[in-house]
C-alpha positions as CSV (number, residue, x, y, z in Angstrom):
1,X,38.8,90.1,69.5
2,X,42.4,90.7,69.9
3,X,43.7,88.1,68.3
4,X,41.9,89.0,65.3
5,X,42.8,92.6,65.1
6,X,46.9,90.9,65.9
7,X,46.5,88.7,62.6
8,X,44.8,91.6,60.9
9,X,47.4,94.1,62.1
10,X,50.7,92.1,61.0
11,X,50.1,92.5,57.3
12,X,49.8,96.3,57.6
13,X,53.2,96.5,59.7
14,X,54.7,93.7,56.7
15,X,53.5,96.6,54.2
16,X,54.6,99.8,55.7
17,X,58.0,98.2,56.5
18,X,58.3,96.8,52.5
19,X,57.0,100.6,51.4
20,X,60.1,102.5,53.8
21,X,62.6,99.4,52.0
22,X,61.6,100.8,48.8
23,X,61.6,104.6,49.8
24,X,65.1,103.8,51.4
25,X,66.3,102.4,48.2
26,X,65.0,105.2,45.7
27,X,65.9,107.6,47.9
28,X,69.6,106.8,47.6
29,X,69.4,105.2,44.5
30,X,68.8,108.6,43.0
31,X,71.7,110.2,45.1
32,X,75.2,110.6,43.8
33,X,77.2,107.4,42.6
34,X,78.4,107.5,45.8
35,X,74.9,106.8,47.1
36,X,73.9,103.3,46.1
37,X,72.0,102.8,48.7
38,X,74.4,100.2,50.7
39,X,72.4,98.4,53.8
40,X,74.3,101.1,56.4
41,X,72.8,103.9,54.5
42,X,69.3,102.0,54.9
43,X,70.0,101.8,58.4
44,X,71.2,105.6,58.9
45,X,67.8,107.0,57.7
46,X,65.0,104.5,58.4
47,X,65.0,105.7,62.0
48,X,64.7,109.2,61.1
49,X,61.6,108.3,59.1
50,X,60.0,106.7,61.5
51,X,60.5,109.5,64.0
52,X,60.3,112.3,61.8
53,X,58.0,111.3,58.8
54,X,56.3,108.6,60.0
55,X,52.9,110.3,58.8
56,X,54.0,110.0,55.2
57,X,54.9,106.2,54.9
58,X,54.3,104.6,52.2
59,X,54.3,108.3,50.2
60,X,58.2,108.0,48.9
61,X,58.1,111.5,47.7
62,X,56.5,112.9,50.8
63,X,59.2,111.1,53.1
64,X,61.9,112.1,50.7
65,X,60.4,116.0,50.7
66,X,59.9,115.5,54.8
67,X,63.8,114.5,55.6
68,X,64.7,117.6,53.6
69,X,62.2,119.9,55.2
70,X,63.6,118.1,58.7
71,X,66.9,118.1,57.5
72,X,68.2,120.1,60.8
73,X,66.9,117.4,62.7
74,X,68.4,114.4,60.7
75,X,70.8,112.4,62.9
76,X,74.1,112.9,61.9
77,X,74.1,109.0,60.0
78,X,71.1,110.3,58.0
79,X,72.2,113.7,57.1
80,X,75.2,112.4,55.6
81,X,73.3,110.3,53.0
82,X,71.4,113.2,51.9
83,X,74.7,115.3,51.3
84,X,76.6,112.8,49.0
């Protein structure tokens, strides 16, 4: 029974990780010209969703609306995307 719910599961975690890339990616792709969404942006925010917005993956609008409701508790990486 576990191994079918581990083959079952991986697909799921394959999704919600290709749904955050493309969050990530519109999120700063709509920034600034500044904010083209270069891999160390990526990797500034995508722990911040996880910890903060987790609930809203694969929503892009309700991540993006969640950092900026959280924005006080954006690490310091993170926030800095959001204010270019």
């Amino acid at each position: 029974m576990k191994a079918r719910f581990a083959r079952s599961a991986a697909p799921l975690g394959r999704a919600r990780r290709a749904s955050l890339l493309g969050f990530l990616l519109t999120l700063l792709a709509t920034g600034s010209a500044s904010a083209q969404g270069t891999p160390e942006q990526r990797k500034a925010c995508t722990p911040d969703v996880y910890r903060l917005c987790a609930g809203e993956i694969p929503n892009a609008r309700a991540i993006t609306a969640c950092l900026r409701r959280q924005k006080a508790s954006l690490s310091p990486a993170c926030a800095a995307v959001f204010e270019q």
